[in-house]
C-alpha positions in Angstrom: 32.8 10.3 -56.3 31.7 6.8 -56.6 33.5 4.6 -53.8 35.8 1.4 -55.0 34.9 -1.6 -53.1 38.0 -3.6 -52.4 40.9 -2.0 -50.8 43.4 -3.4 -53.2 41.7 -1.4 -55.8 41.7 1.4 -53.9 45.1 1.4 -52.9 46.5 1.2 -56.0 44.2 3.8 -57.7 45.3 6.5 -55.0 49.0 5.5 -56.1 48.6 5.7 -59.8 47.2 9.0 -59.3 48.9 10.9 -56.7 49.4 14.2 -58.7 45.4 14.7 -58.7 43.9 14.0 -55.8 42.6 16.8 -53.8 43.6 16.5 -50.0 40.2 15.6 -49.2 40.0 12.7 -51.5 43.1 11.0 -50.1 41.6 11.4 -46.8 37.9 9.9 -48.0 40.0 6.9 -49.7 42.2 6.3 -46.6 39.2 6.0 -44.5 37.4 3.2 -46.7 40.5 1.3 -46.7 41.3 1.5 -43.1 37.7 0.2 -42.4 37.9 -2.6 -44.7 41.3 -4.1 -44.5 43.9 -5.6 -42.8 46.6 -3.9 -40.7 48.9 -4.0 -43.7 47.3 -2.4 -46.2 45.8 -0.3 -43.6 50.0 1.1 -42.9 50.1 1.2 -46.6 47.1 3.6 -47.5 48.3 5.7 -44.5 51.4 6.3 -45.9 49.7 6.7 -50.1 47.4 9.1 -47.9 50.3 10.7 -46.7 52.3 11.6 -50.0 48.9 12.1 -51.9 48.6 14.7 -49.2 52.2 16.5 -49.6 51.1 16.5 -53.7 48.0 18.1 -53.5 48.2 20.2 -49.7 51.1 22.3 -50.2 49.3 25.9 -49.6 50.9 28.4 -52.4 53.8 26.6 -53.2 55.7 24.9 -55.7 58.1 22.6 -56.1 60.8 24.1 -58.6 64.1 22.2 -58.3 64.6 18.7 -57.2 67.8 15.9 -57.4 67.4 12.7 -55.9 70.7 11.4 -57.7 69.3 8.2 -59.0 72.1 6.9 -61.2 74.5 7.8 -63.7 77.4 11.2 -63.6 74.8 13.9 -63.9 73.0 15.3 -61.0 69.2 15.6 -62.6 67.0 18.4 -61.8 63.7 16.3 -62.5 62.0 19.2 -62.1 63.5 22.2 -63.2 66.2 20.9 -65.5 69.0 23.1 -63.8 71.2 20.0 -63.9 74.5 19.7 -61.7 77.9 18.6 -62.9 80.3 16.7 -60.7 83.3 17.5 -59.8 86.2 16.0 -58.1 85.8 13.2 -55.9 81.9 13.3 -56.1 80.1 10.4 -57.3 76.5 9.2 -57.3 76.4 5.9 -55.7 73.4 4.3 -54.7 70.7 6.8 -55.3 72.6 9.1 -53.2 75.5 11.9 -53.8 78.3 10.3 -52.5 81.3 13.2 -51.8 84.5 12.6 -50.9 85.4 15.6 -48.1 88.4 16.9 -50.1 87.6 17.6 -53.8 83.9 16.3 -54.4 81.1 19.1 -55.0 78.3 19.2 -57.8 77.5 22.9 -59.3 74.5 23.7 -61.3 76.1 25.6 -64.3 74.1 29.1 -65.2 71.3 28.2 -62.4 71.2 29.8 -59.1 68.5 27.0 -58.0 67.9 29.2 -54.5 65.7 31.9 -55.4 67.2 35.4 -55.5 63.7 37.0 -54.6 60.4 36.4 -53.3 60.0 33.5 -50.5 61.2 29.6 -50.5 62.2 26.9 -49.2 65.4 24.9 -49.5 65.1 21.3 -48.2 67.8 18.4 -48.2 68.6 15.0 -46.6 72.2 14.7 -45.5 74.0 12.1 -43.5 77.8 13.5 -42.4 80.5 10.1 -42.5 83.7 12.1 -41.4 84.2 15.7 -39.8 86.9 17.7 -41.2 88.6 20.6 -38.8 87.0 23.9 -40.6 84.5 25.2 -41.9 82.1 22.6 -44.0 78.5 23.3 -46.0 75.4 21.1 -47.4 74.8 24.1 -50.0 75.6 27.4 -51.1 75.9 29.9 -54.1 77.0 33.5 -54.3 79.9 35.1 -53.1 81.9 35.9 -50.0 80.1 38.9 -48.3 76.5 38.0 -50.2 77.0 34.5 -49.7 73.7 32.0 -49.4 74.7 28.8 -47.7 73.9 26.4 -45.3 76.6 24.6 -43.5 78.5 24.2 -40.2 81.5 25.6 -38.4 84.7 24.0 -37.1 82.7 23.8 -33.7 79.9 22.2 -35.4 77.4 25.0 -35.2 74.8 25.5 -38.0 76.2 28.6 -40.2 73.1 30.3 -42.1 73.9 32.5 -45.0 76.9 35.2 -44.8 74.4 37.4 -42.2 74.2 34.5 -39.8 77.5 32.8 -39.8 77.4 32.4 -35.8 74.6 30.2 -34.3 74.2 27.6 -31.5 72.7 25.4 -33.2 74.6 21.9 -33.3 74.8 19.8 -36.5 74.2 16.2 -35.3 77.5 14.2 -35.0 75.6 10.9 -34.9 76.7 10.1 -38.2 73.3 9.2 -39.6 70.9 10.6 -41.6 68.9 13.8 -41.4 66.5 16.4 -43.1 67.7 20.1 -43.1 65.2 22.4 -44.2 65.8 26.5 -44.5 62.2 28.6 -45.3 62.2 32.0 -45.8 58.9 34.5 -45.9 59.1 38.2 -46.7 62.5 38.7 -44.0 61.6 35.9 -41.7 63.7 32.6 -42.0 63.2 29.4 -40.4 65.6 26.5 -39.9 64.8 22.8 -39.3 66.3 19.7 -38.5 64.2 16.6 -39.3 61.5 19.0 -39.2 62.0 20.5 -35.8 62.3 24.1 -36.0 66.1 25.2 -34.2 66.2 28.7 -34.7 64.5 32.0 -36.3 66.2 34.6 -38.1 65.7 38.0 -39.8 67.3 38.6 -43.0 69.4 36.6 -45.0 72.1 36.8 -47.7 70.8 34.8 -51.0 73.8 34.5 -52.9 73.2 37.3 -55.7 76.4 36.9 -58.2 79.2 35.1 -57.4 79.0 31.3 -58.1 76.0 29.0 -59.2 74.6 26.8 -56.7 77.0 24.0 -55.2 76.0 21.1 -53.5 78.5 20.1 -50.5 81.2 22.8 -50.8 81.4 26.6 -50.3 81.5 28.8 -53.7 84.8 29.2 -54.7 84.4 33.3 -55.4 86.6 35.5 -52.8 86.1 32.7 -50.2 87.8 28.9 -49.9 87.3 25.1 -50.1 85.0 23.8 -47.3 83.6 20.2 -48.6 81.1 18.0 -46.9 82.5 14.1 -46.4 79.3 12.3 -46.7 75.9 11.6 -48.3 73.0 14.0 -50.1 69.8 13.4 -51.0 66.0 15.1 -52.3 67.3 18.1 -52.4 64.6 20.2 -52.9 63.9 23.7 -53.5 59.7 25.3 -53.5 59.1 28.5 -54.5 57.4 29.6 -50.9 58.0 28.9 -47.1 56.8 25.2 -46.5 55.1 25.1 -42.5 56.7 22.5 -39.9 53.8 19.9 -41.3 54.6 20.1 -44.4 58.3 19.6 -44.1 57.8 17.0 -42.5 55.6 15.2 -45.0 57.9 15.2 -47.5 58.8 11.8 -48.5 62.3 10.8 -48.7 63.6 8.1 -51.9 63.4 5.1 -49.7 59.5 6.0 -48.7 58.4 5.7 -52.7 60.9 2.6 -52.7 58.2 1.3 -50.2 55.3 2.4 -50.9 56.1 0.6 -54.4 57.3 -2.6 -52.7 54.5 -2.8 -50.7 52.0 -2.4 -53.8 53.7 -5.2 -55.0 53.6 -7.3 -52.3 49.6 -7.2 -51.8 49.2 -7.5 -55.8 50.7 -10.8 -55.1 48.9 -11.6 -51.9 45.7 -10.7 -54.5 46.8 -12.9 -56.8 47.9 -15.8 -54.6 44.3 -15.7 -53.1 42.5 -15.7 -56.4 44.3 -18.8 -57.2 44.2 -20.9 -53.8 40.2 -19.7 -54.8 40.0 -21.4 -58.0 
């Protein structure tokens, strides 16, 4: 492959093309531009290297459903096209799924976006603005008994599916935001918070029947009303279990919002110094 000679050139080609780079490439074109710029493009080609890497490194798996709730009063599936409808008080407000904590949920309609077979991962950033006094979850589908969700108790303790609805794991109370990630392969499933693993379990419930998926409430069949009073985002769902690494090199909205702003920002720096040249 025949090596660029600037790094702005390089930078930029690495972002346009993100979808087909190998691993190896991003890592050859990070290394030019590290040794021949300054420290901000240097932070920049680290971080294209970084998300070229997550879309070309992902062993065996594929991204199948994802919503980042950009605008407007459907949740898209830009991947899959099982879009969500809202309902109640659930709104998308500023790239982000804004729900209210009393009526708000989004539900896919005819799509059970968690796979009923075969290994995955679900992945979501969620950041909690009020605690209610029962039973709350991020996502679930199914029904009571079979139930696949992923939610929190009135003691805030994580709740994992109808087989583990007792854990010790804590939900964070800090009211900001966080990544939740659940991977499951063959009967093992893992749980993380921002990419830290909490806890292992064996065997899960996946939510066959019952209600389609539901983003921020419980499904309504045989069970009860248990809505999230906060934020969700990149909610994501691969179609194998993602490892610790590459959880945590998913990129969340705000990280394209500056990977783009800072692509901007040396094409001007470019072009200032071409015209302070002439």
């Amino acid at each position: 492959m025949k090596m660029k000679t600037t790094a702005l050139f390089s930078s930029i080609q690495v972002a346009g093309c993100l979808s087909r780079y190998t691993l190896g490439e991003a890592v050859i074109y990070t290394a030019t531009i590290i040794k021949r710029s300054g420290a901000f493009v240097r932070k920049l080609a680290l971080l294209i290297a970084g998300v070229a890497a997550l879309n070309s490194g992902v062993a065996n798996a594929t991204l199948i459903h994802k919503y980042t709730f950009d605008s407007g009063s459907v949740a898209i599936d830009s991947v899959g096209g099982a879009n969500g409808t809202l309902f109640g008080g659930a709104a998308i407000v500023g790239g982000q799924l804004s729900l209210d904590g009393s009526s708000g949920y989004v539900q896919t309609l005819g799509n059970h976006i968690v796979p009923v077979s075969g290994d995955f991962t679900v992945y979501m950033s969620a950041k909690q603005t009020a605690f209610g006094s029962g039973h709350v979850e991020l996502i679930s589908q199914g029904a009571t008994g079979t139930g696949f969700y992923i939610g929190y108790d009135p003691a805030h303790h994580i709740r994992i599916t109808d087989s583990h609805q007792v854990t010790t794991i804590d939900f964070p109370v800090d009211g900001k935001n966080h990544s939740y990630a659940l991977t499951l392969a063959d009967s093992t499933a893992n749980f993380y918070i921002d990419a830290v693993l909490q806890g292992t379990f064996h065997g899960i419930e996946r939510g066959l029947g019952g209600d389609d998926t539901r983003f921020g409430d419980q499904f309504s069949s045989g069970c009860c009303p248990e809505f999230f009073h906060g934020f969700i985002d990149n909610v994501q769902v691969w179609n194998n279990a993602l490892s610790s690494e590459e959880i945590a090199a998913i990129p969340e909205p705000e990280t394209y919002a500056m990977l783009l702003a800072g692509l901007g920002l040396v094409g001007f720096m470019a072009r200032c110094k071409k015209v302070s040249a002439a």
